[in-house]
MIDRENVEX-559387 format. One record per residue (C-alpha): residue in three letters; x, y, z. Coordinates in nm, 4 decimals, padded with zeros to 6 digits. Layout:
BEGIN
GUBA, ALA, X, Y, Z .
...
END
This chain:
BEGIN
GUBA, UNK, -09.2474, 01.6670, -05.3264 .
GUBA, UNK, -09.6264, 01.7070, -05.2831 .
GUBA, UNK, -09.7240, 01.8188, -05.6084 .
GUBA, UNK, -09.4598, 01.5790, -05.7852 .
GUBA, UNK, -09.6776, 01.2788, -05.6012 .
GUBA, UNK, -09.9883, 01.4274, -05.6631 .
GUBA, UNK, -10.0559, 01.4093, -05.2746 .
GUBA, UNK, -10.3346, 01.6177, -05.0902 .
GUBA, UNK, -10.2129, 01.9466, -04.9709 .
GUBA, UNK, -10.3187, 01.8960, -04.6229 .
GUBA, UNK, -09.9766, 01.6477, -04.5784 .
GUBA, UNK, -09.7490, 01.9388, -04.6130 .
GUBA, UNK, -09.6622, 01.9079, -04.2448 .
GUBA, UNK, -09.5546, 01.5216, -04.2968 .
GUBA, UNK, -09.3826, 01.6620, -04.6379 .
GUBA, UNK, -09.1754, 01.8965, -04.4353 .
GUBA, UNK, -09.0759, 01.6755, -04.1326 .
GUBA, UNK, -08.9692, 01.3861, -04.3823 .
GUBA, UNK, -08.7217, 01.6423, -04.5939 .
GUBA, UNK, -08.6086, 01.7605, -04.2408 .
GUBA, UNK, -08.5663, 01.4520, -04.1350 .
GUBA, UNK, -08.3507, 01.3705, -04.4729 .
GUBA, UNK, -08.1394, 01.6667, -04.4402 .
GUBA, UNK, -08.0308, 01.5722, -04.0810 .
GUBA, UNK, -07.8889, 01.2212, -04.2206 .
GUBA, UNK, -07.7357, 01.3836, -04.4659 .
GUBA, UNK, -07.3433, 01.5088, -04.4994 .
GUBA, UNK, -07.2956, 01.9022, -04.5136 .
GUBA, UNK, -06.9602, 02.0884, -04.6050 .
GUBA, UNK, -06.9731, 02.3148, -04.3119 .
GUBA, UNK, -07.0006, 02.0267, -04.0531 .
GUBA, UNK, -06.6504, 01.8906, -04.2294 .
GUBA, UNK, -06.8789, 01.6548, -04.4120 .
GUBA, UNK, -07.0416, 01.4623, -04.1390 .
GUBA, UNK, -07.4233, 01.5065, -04.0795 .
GUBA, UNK, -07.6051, 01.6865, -03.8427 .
GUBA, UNK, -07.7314, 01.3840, -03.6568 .
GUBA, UNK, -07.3897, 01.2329, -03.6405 .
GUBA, UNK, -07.2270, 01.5974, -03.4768 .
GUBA, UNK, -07.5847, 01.5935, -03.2182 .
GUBA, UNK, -07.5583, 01.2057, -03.1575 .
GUBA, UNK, -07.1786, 01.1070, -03.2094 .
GUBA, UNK, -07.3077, 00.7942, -03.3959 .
GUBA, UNK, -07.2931, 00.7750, -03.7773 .
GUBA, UNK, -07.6431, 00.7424, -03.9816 .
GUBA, UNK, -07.7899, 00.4442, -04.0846 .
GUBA, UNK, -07.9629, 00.5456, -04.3798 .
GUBA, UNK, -08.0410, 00.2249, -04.5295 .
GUBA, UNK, -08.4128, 00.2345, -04.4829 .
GUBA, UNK, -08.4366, 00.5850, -04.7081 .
GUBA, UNK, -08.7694, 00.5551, -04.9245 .
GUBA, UNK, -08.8708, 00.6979, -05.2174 .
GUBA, UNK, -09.1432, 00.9959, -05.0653 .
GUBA, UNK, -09.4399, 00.9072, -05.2268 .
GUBA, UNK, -09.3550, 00.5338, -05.3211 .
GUBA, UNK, -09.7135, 00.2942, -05.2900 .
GUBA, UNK, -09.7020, 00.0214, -05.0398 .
GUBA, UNK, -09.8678, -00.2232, -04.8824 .
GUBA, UNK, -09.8973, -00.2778, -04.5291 .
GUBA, UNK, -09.9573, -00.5101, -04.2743 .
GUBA, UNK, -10.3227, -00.4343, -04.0080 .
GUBA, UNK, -10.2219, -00.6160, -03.7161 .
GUBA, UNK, -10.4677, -00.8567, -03.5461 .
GUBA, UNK, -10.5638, -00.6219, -03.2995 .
GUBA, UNK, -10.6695, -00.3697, -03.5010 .
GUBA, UNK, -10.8910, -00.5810, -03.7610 .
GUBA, UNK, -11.2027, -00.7809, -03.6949 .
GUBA, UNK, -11.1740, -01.1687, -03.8825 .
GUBA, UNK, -11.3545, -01.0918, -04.1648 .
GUBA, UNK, -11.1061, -00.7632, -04.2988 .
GUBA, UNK, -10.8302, -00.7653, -04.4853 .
GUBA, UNK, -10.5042, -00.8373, -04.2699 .
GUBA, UNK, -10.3469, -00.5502, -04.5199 .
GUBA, UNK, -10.3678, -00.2206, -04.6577 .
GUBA, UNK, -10.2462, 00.0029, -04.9462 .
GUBA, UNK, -10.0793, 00.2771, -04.8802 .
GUBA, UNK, -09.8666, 00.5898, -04.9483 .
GUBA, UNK, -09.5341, 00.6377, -04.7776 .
GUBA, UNK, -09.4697, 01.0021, -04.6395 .
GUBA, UNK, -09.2228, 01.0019, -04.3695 .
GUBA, UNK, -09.0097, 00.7879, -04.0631 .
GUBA, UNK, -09.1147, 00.7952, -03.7231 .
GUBA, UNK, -08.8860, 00.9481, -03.5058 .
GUBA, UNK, -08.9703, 00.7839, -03.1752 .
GUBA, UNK, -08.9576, 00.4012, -03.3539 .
GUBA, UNK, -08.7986, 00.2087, -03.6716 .
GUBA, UNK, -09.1387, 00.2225, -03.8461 .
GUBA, UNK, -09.2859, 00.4513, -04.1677 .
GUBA, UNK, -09.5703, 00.7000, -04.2060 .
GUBA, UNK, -09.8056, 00.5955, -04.4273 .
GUBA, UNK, -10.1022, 00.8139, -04.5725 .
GUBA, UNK, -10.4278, 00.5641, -04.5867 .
GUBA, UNK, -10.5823, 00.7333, -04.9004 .
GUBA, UNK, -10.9759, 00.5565, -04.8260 .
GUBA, UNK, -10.9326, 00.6514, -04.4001 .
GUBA, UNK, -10.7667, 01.0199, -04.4677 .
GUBA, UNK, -10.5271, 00.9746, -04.2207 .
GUBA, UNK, -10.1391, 00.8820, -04.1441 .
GUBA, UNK, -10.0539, 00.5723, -03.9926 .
GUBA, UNK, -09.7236, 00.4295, -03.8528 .
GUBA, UNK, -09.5987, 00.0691, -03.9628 .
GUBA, UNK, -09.2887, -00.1309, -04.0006 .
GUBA, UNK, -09.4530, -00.4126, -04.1221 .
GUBA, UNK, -09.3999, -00.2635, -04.4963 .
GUBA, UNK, -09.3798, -00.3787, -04.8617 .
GUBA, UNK, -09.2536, -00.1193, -05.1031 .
GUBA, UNK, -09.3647, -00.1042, -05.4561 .
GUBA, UNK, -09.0628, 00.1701, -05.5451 .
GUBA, UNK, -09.0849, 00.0745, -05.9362 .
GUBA, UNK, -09.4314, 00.2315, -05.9715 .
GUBA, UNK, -09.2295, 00.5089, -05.8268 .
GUBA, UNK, -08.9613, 00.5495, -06.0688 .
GUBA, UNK, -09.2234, 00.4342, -06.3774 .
GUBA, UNK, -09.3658, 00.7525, -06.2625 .
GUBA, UNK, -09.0489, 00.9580, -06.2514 .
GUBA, UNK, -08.9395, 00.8507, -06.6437 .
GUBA, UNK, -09.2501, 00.9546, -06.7477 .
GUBA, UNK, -09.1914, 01.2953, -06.6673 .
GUBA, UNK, -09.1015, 01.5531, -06.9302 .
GUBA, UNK, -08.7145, 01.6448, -06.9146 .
GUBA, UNK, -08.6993, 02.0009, -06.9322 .
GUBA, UNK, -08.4406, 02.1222, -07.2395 .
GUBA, UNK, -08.1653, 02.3841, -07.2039 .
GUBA, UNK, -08.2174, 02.7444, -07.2495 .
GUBA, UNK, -08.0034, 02.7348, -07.5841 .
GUBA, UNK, -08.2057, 02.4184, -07.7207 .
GUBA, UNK, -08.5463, 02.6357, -07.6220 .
GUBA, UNK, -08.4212, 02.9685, -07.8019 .
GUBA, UNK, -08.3379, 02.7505, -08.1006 .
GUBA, UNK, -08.6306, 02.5706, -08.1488 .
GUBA, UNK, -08.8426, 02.9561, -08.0937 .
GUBA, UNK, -08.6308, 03.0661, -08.3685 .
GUBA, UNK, -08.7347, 02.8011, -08.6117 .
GUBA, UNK, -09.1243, 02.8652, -08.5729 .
GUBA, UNK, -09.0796, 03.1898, -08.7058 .
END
């Protein structure tokens, strides 16, 4: 997930809480396909605010923590949920830090622009095949 983003390695920690995180919302066949956070809380799993990890956004600074003359919002990169509130982590690329928002506006299309670009890797048959022919 990091190196598919092209984010700095020092987020592994966020990188590895947020699939966590993931995988406990999600249904496994040896809980009888509920999810881990359903068997822990008894409640099902909202799992409508599930970003794309790495998506650009923009974020709201509030009032408090800007003078008058900044911007009243930021760019960012989203890498994780906060567990303790409904808001997202968001690496501030310019600051080199993680910040927590729910103030957010998600630009996922850059996201899966990104993704489409990517090469899609061929089958082992199609590779031997197209060896063969070079030689």
């Amino acid at each position: 997930m990091l190196h598919d983003q092209g984010l700095p390695k020092f987020l592994w920690g966020e990188v590895a809480n947020t699939a966590v995180y993931v995988q406990n919302r999600c249904p496994h066949q040896a809980l009888d396909s509920k999810t881990p956070e359903e068997v822990f809380t008894g409640k099902k799993s909202d799992v409508s605010h599930f970003r794309i990890f790495g998506s650009p956004l923009y974020f709201q600074v509030p009032k408090e923590k800007r003078s008058k003359l900044e911007a009243s919002g930021k760019k960012g990169t989203f890498v994780g949920y906060s567990e303790t509130s409904k808001a997202y982590r968001i690496y501030v690329l310019g600051q080199r830090e993680v910040e927590l928002s729910h103030d957010v506006t998600f630009d996922e299309d850059a996201s899966l622009r990104k993704i489409s670009k990517l090469p899609i890797p061929r089958k082992d048959k199609e590779a031997n095949a197209g060896n063969q022919g070079d030689l």
